[in-house]
C-alpha positions, 0 to 999 in steps of 0.5 A: 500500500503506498500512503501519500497526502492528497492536497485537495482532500480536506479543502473538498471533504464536507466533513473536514471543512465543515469543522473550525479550521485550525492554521496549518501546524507542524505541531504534533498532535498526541492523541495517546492520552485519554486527558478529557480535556474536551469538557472544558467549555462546558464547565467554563459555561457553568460560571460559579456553579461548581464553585467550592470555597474552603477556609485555611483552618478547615479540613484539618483531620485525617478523618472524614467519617470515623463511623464508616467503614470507609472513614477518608470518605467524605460524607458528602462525597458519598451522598454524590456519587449515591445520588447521580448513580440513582438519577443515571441508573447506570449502578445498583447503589442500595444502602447495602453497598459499600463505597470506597474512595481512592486516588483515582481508579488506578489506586482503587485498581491496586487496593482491589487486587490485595483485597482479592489476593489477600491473606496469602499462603505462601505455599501457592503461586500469585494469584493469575491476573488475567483480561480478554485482549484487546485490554487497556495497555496499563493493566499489565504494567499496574500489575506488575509495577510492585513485583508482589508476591500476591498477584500476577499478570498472566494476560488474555482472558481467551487464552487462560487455562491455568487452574484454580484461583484467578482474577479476570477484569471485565472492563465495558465498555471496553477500552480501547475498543468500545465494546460492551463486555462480559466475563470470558474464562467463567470457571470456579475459583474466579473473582470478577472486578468490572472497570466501569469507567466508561459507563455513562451516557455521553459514551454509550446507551444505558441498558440498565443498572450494572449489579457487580460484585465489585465496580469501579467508576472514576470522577475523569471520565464521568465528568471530565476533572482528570486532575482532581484524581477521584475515583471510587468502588462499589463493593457488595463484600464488606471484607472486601471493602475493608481490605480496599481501606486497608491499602489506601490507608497504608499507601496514603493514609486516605484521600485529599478532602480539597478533591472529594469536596470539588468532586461532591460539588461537580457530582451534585450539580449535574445530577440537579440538572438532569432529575430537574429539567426545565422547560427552559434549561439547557441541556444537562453535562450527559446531554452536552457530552453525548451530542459532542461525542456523537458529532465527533464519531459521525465526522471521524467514521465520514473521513474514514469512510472516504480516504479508504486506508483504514476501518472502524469498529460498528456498534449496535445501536440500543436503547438509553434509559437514561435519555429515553430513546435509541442511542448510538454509543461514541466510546471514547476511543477509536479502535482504528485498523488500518488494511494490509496488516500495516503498522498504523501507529507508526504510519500515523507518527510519520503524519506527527499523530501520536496515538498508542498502538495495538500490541500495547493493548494485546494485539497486533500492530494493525490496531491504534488507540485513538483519544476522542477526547482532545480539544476541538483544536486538536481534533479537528487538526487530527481529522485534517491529517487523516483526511490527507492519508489516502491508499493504494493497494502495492504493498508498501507505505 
């Protein structure tokens, strides 16, 4: 395949040219990161509303809550995350449940892990960490980084045959390629965490309320406040629960109050907007979120479409409960392949597009993970660059 760059591509594709244009740049543009900057104009329109003003003498103690199992979760935090799971009815949140919060869900990944492994005999092997490929490209490397005796990766679900205790992580929907999971290996002696991320209604349909034993959300992809560094579990195990304190507790003696309150505040404001709409109110952060994915998506599947270098993944289209009505789901990765078994993330390089390739993720190097979620800027930049790679089928690039 010879890859080139047709000058008159994105001056005559409608989908390219109906988007803001950016000024011709050398600059690169890293698509890799899934940094959810592209909320920002949302939140700077909602002024003072999310606001959160905290005096020098406040927040002192390590403690929040002393009379819960998760005593650095502040109260008000958890009444949020209660609350906006009810209004989206993406998550069983009964009172049952126990919410434990942690410095992102990448903490909550690692708390999880001891609670599961643990007490460990150290007659037997680590306990087999395994995920269906393609997997997000950090479980490996999270599973591994404390080299502990506990735990280990032993990598694609589809692939695992090991007997007796395991751990498989069933994360829907799935990054990096947007699919709706389930369970692979379903053999005794296996504990499930659901990485939950990516269950929202800007990102795909609500089908109904997940009921997992162990689920893990993140304030990042839920909201857009990446740097806040919020994310937080709902666990139906109470020991499991206390393990998860446990590590957090021994790893950072709890969680910053400053992020949860800003979190309980943002959490609190969207689910105000979306269980109180009104005639004259604009749409809620979901209804934002959704229009601006989809819109996206629809651009993205256009050039694509047109340049016939490479394919996206389709997806069925279901019903939202939450929006009332049909969607289409916009995850917030696009799984591109590009054809003749090429390398597409270094082809994307040669055209300054950063993007993570596919054997990062358990796969072949055909695949890229591309960000939905930059800036307009950067995006319509990005759509610019792929509109100019066209193909030609002679076996080389």
């Amino acid at each position: 395949m010879v890859v080139g760059i047709d000058k008159a591509v994105s001056a005559t594709n409608p989908v390219v040219s109906s988007v803001k244009k950016t000024p011709p740049s050398d600059s690169v543009i890293n698509l890799a990161r899934g940094d959810p900057t592209m909320y920002q104009p949302y939140w700077r329109r909602m002024g003072d509303k999310c606001t959160v003003v905290i005096p020098g003498h406040d927040l002192m103690s390590y403690f929040s809550d002393p009379g819960n199992l998760c005593w650095f979760l502040m109260p008000e935090l958890d009444d949020a995350i209660r609350r906006l799971h009810r209004v989206v009815g993406n998550a069983v949140i009964d009172d049952d449940r126990y919410v434990v919060v942690g410095t992102g869900s990448t903490q909550l990944f690692q708390a999880v892990l001891f609670a599961l492994s643990s007490p460990h005999n150290p007659d037997n092997e680590p306990l087999s960490v395994v995920a269906a490929a393609p997997f997000y490209s950090s479980y490996p490397e999270e599973t591994e980084f404390l080299h502990s005796g506990l735990y280990k990766w032993a990598g694609d679900a589809y692939s695992f045959d090991k007997d007796g205790a395991y751990v498989e992580l069933v994360t829907s929907p799935n990054n990096p390629d947007g699919t709706i999971r389930e369970a692979v290996v379903n053999r005794d002696g296996g504990k499930l965490i659901h990485d939950l991320a990516y269950y929202w209604p800007q990102y795909t349909p609500i089908t109904g309320k997940a009921d997992n034993d162990i689920m893990l959300f993140t304030f990042s992809k839920a909201t857009g406040h990446a740097g806040s560094r919020i994310g937080w579990a709902i666990c139906k195990d109470k020991e499991v629960a206390a393990k998860m304190v446990k590590y957090i507790e021994l790893s950072s003696i709890g969680v910053s109050k400053e992020a949860q309150l800003r979190a309980a505040k943002i959490l609190n404001v969207i689910a105000e907007d979306c269980a109180n709409p009104g005639p004259e109110k604009e749409e809620n952060f979901f209804e934002y979120g959704h229009r601006l994915m989809s819109d996206r998506w629809e651009k993205l599947r256009e050039v694509v479409k047109r340049n016939g270098v490479f394919s996206l993944p389709k997806f069925p289209r279901d019903f939202c409960t939450f929006m009332g009505k049909d969607t289409d789901p916009s995850p917030a990765f696009a799984w591109l392949k590009i054809k003749d078994g090429l390398d597409c993330d270094n082809l994307l390089r040669e055209f300054k597009i950063i993007t993570r390739g596919g054997t990062n993720f358990g796969v072949d190097s055909d695949y890229t993970r591309i960000s939905m979620l930059s800036p307009d800027d950067e995006f319509n930049l990005f759509l610019e660059r792929l509109a100019t790679i066209k193909g030609t089928m002679n076996g080389n690039y």
